[in-house]
Jmol script that loads the backbone (N, CA, C; Angstrom):
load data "model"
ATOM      1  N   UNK A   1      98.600  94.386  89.855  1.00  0.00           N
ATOM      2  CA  UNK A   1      97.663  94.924  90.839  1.00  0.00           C
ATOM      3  C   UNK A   1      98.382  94.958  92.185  1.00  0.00           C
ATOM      4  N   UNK A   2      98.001  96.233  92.803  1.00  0.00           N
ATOM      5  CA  UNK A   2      98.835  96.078  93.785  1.00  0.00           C
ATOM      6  C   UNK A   2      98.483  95.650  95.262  1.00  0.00           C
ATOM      7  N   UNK A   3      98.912  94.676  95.717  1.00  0.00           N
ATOM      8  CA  UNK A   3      98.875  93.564  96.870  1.00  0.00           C
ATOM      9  C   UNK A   3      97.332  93.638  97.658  1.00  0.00           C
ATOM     10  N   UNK A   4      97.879  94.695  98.144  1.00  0.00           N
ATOM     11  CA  UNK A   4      96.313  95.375  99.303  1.00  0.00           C
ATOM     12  C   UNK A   4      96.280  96.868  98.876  1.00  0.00           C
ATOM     13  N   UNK A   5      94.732  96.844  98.380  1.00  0.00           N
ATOM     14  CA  UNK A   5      94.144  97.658  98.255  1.00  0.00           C
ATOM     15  C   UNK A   5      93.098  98.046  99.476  1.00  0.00           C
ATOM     16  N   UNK A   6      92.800  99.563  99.566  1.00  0.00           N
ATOM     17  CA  UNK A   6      91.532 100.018 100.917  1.00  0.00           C
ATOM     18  C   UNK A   6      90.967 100.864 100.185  1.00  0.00           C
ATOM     19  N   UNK A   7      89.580 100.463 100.251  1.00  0.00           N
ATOM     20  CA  UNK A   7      88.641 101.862  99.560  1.00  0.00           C
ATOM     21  C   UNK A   7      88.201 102.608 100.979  1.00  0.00           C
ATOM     22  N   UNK A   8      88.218 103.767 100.882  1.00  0.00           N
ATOM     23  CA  UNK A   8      87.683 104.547 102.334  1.00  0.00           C
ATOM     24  C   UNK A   8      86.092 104.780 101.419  1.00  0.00           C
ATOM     25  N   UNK A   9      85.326 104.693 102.172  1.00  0.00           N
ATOM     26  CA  UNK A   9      84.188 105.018 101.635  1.00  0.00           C
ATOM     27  C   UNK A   9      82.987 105.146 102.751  1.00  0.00           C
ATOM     28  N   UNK A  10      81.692 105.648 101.970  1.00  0.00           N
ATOM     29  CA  UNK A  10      80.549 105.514 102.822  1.00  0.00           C
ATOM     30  C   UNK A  10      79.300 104.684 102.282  1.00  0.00           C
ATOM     31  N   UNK A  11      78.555 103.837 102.435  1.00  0.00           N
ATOM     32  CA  UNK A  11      77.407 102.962 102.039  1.00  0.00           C
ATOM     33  C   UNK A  11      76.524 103.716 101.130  1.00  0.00           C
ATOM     34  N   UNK A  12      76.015 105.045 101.465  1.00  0.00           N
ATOM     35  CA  UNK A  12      75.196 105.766 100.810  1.00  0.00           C
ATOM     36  C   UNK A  12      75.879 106.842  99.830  1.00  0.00           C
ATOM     37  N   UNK A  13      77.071 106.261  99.534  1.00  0.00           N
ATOM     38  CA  UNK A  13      77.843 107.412  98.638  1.00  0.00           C
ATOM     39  C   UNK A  13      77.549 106.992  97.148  1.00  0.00           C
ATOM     40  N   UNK A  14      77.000 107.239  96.263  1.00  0.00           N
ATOM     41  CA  UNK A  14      76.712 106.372  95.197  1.00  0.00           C
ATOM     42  C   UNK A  14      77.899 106.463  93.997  1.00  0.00           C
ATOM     43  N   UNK A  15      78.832 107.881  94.265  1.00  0.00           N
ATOM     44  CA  UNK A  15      80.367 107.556  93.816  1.00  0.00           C
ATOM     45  C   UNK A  15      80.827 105.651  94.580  1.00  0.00           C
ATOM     46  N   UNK A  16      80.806 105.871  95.691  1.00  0.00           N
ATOM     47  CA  UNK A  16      81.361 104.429  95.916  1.00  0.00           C
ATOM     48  C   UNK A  16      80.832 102.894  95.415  1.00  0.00           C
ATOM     49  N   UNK A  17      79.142 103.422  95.384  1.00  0.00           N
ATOM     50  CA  UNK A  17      78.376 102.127  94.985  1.00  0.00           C
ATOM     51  C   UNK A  17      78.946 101.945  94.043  1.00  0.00           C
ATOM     52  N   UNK A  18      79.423 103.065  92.712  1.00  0.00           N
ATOM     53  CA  UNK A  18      79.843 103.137  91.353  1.00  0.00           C
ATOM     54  C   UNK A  18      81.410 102.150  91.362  1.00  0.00           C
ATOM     55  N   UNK A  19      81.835 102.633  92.235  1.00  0.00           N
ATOM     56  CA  UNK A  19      83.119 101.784  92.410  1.00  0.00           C
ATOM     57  C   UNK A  19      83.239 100.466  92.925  1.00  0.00           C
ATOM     58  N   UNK A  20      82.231 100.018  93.970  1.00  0.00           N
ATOM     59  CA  UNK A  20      82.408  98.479  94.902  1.00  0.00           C
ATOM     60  C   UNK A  20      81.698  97.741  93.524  1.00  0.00           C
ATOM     61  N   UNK A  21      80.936  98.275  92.831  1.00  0.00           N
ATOM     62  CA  UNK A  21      80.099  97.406  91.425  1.00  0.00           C
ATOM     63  C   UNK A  21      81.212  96.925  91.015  1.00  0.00           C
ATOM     64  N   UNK A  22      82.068  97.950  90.477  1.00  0.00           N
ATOM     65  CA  UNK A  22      83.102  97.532  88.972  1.00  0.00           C
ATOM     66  C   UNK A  22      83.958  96.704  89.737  1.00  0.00           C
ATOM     67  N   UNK A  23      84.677  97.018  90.774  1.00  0.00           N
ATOM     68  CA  UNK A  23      85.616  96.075  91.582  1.00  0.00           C
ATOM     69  C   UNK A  23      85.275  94.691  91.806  1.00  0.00           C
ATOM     70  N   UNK A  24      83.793  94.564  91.990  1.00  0.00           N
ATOM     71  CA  UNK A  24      82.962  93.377  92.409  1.00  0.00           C
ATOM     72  C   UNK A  24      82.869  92.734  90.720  1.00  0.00           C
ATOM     73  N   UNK A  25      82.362  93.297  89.962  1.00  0.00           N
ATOM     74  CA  UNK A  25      82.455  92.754  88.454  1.00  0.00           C
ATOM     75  C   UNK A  25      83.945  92.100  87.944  1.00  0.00           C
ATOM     76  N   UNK A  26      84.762  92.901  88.150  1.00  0.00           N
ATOM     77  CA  UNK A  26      86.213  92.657  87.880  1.00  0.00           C
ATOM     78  C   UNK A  26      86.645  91.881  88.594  1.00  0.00           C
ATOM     79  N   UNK A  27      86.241  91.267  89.693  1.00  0.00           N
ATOM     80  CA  UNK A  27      86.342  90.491  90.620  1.00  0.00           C
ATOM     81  C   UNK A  27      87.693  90.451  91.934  1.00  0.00           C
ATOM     82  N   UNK A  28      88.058  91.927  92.248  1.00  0.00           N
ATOM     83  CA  UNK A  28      89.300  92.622  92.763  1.00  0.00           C
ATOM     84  C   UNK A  28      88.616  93.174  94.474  1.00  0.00           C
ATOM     85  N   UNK A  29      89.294  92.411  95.151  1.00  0.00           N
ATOM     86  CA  UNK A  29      89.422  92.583  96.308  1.00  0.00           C
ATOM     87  C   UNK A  29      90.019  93.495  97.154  1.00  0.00           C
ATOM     88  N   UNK A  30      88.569  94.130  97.746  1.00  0.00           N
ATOM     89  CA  UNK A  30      89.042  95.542  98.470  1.00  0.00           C
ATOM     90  C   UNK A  30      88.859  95.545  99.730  1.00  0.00           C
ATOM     91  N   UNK A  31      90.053  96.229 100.684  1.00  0.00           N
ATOM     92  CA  UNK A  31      89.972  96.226 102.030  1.00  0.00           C
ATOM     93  C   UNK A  31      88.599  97.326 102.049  1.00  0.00           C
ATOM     94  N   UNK A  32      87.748  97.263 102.811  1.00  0.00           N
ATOM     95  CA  UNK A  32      86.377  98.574 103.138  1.00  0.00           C
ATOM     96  C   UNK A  32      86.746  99.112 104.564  1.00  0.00           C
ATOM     97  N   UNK A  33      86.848 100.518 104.188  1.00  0.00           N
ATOM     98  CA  UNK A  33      87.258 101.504 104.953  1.00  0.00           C
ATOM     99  C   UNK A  33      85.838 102.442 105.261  1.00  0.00           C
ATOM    100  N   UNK A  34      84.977 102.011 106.094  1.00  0.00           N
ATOM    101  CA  UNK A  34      83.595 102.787 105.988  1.00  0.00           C
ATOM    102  C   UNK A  34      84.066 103.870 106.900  1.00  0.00           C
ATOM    103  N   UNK A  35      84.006 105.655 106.637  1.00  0.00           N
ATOM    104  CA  UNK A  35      84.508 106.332 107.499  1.00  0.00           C
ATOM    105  C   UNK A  35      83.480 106.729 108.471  1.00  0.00           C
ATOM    106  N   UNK A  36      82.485 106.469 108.474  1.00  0.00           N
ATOM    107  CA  UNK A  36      81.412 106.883 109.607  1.00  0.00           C
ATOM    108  C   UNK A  36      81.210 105.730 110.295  1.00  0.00           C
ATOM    109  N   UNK A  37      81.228 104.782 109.983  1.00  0.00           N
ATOM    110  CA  UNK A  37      81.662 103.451 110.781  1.00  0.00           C
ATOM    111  C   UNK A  37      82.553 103.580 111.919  1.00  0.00           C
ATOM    112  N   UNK A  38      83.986 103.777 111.316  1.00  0.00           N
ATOM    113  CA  UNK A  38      84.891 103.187 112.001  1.00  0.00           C
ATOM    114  C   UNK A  38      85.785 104.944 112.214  1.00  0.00           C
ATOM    115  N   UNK A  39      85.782 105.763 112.811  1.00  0.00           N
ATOM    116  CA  UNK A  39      86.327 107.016 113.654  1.00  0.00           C
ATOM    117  C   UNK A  39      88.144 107.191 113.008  1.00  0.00           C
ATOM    118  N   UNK A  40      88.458 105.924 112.820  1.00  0.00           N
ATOM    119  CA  UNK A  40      90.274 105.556 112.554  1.00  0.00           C
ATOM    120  C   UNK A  40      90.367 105.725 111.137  1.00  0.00           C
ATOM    121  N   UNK A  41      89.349 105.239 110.829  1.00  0.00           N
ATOM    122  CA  UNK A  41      89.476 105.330 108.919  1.00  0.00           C
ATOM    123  C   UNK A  41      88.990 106.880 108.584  1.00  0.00           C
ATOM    124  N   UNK A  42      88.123 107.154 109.307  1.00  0.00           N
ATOM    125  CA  UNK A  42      87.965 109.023 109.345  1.00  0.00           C
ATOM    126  C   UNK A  42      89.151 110.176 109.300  1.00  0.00           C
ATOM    127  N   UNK A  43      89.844 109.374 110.739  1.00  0.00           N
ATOM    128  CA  UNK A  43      90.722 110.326 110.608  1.00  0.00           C
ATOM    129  C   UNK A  43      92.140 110.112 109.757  1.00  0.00           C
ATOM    130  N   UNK A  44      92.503 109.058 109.216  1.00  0.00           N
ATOM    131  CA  UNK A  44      93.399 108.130 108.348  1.00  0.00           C
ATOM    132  C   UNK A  44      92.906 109.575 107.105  1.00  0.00           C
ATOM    133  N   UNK A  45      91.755 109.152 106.411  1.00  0.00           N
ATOM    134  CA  UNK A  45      91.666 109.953 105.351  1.00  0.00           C
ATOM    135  C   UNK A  45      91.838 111.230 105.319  1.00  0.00           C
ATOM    136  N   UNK A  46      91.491 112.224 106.109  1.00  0.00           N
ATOM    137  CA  UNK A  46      91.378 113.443 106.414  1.00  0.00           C
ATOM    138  C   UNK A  46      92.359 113.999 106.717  1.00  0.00           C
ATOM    139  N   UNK A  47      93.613 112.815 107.510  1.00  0.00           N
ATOM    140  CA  UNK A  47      95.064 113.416 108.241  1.00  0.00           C
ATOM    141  C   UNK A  47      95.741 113.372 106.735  1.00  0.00           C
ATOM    142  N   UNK A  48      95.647 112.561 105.589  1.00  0.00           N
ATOM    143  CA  UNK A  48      96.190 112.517 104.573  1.00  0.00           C
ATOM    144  C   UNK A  48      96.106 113.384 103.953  1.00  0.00           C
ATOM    145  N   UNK A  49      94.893 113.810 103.343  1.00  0.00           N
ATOM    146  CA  UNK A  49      94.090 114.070 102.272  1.00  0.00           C
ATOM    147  C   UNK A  49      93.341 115.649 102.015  1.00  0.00           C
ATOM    148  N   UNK A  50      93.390 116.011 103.796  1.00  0.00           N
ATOM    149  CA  UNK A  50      92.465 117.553 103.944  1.00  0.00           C
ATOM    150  C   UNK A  50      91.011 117.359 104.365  1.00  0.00           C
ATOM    151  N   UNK A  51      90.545 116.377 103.699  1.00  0.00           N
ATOM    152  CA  UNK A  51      89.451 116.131 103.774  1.00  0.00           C
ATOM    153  C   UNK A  51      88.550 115.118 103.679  1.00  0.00           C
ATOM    154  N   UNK A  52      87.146 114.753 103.821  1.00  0.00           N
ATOM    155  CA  UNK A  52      86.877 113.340 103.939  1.00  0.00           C
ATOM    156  C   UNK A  52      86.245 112.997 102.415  1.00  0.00           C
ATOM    157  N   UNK A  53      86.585 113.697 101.447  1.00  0.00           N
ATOM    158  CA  UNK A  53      84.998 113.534 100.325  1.00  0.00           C
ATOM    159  C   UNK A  53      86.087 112.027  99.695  1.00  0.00           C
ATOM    160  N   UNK A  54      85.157 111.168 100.018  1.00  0.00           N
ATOM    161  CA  UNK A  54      85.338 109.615  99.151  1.00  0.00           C
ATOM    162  C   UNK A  54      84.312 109.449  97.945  1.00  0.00           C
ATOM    163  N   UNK A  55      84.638 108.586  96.911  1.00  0.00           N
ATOM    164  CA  UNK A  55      85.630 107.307  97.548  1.00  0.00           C
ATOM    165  C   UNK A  55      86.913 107.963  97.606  1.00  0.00           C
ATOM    166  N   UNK A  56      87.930 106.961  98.054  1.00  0.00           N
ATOM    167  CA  UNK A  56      89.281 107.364  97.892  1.00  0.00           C
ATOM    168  C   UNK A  56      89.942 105.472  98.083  1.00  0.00           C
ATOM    169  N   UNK A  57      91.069 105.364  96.872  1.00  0.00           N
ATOM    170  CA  UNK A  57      91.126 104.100  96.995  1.00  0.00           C
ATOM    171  C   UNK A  57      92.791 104.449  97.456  1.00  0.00           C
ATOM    172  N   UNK A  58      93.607 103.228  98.305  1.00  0.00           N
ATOM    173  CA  UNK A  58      94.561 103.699  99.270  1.00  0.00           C
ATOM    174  C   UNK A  58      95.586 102.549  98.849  1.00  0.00           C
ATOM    175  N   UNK A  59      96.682 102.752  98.388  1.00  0.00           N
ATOM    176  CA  UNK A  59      97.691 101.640  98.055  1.00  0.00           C
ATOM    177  C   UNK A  59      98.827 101.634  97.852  1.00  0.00           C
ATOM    178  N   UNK A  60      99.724 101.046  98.299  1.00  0.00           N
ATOM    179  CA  UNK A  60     101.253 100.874  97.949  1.00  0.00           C
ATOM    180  C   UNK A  60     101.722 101.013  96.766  1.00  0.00           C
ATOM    181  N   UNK A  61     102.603 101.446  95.932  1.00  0.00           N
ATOM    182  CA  UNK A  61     102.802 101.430  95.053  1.00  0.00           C
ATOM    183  C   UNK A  61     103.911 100.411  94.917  1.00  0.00           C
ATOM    184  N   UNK A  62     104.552 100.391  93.890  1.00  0.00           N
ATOM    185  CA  UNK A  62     106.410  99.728  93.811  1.00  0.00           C
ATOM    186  C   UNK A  62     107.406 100.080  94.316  1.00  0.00           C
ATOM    187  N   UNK A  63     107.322 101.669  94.612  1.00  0.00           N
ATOM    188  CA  UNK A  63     108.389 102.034  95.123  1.00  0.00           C
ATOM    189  C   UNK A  63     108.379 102.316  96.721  1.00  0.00           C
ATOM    190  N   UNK A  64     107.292 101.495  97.154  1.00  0.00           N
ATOM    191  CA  UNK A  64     106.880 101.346  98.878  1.00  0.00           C
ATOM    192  C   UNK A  64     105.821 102.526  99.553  1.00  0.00           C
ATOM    193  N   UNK A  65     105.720 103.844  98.834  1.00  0.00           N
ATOM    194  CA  UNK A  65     104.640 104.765  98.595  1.00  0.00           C
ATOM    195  C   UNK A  65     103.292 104.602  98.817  1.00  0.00           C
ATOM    196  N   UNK A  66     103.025 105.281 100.178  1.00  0.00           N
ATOM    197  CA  UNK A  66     101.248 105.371  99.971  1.00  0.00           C
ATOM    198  C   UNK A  66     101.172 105.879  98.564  1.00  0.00           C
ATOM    199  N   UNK A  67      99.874 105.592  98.532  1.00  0.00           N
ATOM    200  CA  UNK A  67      99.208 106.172  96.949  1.00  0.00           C
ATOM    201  C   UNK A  67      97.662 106.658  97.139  1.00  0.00           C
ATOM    202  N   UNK A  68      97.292 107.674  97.276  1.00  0.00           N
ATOM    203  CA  UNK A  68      95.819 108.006  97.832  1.00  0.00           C
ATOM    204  C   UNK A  68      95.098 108.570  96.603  1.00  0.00           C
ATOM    205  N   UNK A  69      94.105 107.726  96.138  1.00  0.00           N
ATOM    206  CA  UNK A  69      93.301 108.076  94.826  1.00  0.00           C
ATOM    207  C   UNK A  69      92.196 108.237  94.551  1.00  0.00           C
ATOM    208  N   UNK A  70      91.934 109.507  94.312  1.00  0.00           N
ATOM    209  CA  UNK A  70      90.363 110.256  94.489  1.00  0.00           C
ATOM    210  C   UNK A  70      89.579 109.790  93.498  1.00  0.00           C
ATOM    211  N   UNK A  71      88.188 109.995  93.318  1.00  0.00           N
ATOM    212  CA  UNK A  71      87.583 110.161  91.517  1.00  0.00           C
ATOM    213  C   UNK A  71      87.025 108.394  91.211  1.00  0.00           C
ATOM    214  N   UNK A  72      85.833 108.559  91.767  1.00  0.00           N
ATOM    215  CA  UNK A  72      85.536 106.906  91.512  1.00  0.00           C
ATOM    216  C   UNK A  72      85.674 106.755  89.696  1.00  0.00           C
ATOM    217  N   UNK A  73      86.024 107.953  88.560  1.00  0.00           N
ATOM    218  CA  UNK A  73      86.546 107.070  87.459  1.00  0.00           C
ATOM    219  C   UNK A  73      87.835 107.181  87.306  1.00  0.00           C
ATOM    220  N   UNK A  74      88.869 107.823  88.063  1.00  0.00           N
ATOM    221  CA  UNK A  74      90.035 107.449  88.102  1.00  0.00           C
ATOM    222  C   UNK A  74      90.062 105.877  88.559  1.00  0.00           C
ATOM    223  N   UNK A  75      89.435 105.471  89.570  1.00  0.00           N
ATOM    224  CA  UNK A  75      89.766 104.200  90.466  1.00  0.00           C
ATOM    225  C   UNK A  75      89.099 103.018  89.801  1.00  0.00           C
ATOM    226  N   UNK A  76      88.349 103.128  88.773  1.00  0.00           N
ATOM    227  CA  UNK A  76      87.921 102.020  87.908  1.00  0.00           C
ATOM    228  C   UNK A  76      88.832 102.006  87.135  1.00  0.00           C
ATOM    229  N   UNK A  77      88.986 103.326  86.611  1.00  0.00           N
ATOM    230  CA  UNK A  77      90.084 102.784  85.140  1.00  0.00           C
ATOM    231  C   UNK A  77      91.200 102.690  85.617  1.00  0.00           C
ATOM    232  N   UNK A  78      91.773 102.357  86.968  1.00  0.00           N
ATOM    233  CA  UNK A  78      93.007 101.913  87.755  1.00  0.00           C
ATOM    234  C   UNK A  78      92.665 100.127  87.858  1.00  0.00           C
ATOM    235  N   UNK A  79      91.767  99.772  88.320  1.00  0.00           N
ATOM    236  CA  UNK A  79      91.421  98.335  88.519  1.00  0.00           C
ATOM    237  C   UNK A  79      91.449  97.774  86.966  1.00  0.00           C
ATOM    238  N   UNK A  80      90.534  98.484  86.562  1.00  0.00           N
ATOM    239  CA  UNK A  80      90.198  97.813  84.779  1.00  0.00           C
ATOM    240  C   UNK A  80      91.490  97.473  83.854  1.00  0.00           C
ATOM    241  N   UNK A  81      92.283  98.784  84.507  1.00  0.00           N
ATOM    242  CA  UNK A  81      94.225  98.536  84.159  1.00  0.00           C
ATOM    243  C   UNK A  81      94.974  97.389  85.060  1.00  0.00           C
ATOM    244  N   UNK A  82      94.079  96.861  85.379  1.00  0.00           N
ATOM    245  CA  UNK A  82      95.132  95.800  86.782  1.00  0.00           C
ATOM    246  C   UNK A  82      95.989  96.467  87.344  1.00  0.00           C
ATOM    247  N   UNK A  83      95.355  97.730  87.721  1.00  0.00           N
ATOM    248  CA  UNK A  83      96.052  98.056  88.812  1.00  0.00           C
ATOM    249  C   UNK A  83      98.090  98.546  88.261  1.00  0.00           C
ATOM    250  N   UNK A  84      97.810  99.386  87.224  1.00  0.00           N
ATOM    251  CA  UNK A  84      98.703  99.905  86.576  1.00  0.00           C
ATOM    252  C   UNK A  84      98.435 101.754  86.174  1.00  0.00           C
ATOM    253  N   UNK A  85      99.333 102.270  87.015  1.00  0.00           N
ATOM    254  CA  UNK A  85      98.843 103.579  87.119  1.00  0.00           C
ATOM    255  C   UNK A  85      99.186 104.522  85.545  1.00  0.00           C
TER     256      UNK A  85
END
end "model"
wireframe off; spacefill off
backbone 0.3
color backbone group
């Protein structure tokens, strides 16, 4: 699993509820990136990505690589893998 993880997300996104559940079940610790919250995590995602549609989970890989990952069932069956892409 890789070190630090960031979910960018929004409270009322129920893709994300779908995701903070399984993470919270699996018991895997996520930095929270709320983008209407916080203006920096808005534009973090959007300068990356094109656009804001979350979740989006955000992580280093091995080879020192952001890693920006759309699809709240891509990002479960990334955790459920310990975090093995």
């Amino acid at each position: 699993m890789p070190a630090r993880m960031a979910l960018y997300y929004y409270d009322t996104c129920p893709f994300c509820i779908r995701v903070l559940r399984a993470a919270s079940k699996l018991g895997v610790d996520l930095e929270l990136r709320d983008i209407f919250q916080d203006r920096k995590h808005y534009m973090d995602l959007t300068s990356a990505r094109g656009r804001a549609t979350v979740p989006v989970l955000r992580y280093t890989d091995a080879d020192g690589e952001d890693v920006w990952m759309p699809e709240s069932a891509d990002i479960i069956r990334f955790l459920e893998a310990g975090g093995a892409a």
